[in-house]
C-alpha positions as CSV (number, residue, x, y, z in Angstrom):
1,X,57.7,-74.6,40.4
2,X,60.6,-74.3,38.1
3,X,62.4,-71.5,36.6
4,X,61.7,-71.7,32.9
5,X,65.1,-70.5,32.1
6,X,66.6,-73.8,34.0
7,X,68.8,-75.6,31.2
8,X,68.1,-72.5,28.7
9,X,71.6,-73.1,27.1
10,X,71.3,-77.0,27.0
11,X,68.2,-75.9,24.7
12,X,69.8,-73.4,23.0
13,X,72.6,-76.2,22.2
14,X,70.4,-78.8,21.4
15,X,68.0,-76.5,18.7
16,X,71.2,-75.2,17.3
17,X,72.2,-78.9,16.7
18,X,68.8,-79.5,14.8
19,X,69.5,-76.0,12.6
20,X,72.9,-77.6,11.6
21,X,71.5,-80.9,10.7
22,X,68.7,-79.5,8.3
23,X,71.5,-77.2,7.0
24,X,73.8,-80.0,6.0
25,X,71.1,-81.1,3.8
26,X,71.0,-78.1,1.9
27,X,72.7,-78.3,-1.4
28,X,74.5,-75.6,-2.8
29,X,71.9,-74.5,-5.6
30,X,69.3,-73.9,-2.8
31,X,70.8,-71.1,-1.0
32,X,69.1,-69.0,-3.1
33,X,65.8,-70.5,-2.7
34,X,62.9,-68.6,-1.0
35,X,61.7,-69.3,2.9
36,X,58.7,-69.1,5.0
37,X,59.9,-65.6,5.6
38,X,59.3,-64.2,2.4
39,X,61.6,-61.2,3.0
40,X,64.7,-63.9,3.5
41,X,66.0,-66.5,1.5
42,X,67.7,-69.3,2.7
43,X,71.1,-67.7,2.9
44,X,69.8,-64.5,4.2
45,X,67.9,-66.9,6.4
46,X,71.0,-69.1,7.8
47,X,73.1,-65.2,8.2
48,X,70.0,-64.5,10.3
49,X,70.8,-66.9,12.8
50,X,74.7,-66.1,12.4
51,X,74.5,-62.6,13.1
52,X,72.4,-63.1,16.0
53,X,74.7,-65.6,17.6
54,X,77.5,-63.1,17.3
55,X,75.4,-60.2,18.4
56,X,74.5,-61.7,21.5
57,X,78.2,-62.5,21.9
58,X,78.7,-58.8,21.2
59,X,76.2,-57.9,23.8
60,X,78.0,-60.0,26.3
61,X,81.6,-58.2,25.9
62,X,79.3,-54.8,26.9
63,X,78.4,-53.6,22.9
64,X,75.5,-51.7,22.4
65,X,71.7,-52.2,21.1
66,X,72.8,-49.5,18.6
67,X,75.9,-51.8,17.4
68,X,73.2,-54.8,17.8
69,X,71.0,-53.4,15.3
70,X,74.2,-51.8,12.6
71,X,75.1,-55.1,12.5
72,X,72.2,-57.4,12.3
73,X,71.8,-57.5,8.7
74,X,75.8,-57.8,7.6
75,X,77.2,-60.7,6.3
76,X,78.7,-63.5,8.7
77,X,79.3,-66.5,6.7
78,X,81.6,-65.8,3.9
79,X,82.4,-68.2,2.0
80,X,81.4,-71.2,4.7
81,X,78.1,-70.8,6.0
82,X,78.0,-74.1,8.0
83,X,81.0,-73.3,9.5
84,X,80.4,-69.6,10.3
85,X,77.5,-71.3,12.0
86,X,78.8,-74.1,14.2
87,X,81.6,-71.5,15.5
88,X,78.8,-68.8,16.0
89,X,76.8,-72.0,18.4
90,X,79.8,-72.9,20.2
91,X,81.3,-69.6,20.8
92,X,77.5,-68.7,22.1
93,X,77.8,-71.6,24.4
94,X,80.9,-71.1,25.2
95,X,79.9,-67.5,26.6
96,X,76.6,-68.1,28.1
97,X,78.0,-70.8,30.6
98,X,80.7,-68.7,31.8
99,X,80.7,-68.3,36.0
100,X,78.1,-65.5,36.5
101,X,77.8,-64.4,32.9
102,X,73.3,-65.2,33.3
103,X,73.6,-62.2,35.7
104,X,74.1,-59.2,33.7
105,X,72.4,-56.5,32.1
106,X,72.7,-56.3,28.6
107,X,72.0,-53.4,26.5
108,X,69.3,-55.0,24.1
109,X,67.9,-53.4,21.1
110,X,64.4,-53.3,23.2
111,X,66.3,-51.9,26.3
112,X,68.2,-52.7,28.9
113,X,67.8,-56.5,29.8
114,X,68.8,-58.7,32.9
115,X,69.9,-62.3,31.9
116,X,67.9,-64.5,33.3
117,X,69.8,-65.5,37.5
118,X,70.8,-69.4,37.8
């Protein structure tokens, strides 16, 4: 049986690469326009995914849930979304394939959470 959390960050990689495609498509008069989630549109959207990037990057250099959740609504793309987003993917990837880094415990905003082991 496998470990479903074999080649997690090769997924992780590969969604993120679809995100950034459909985002490259988006023109700038539609950053305003409404999404599935009809609390966000597609800016508040694209931040979404952002924010969570460098929250989990956050998490990994031992911040808190409490930092976690302060921070999960604030703006992280400026004036470049796409490119606050491919940094946010590759600084993510960066981290999670560091030697030993799928070990720890992080503080998660539901509680304390191993990474899945290699």
């Amino acid at each position: 049986m496998s470990d479903v959390f074999d080649g997690i960050v090769d997924r992780f990689v590969l969604a993120s690469a679809e995100f950034e495609r459909r985002l490259r498509m988006a023109r700038p008069d539609q950053w305003d326009w409404p999404t599935p989630c009809t609390e966000w549109n597609v800016r508040q959207l694209v931040n979404h995914m952002v924010r969570g990037n460098l929250n989990y990057l956050l998490l990994l250099e031992g911040g808190s849930r409490d930092e976690f959740l302060r921070l999960r609504d604030v703006d992280a793309m400026g004036d470049d979304p796409l490119l606050a987003y491919t940094e946010s993917v590759r600084d993510c990837r960066a981290a999670f394939t560091a030697p030993g880094v799928l070990h720890r415990v992080l503080d998660y905003p539901t509680g304390s959470s191993p990474l899945p082991a290699r």
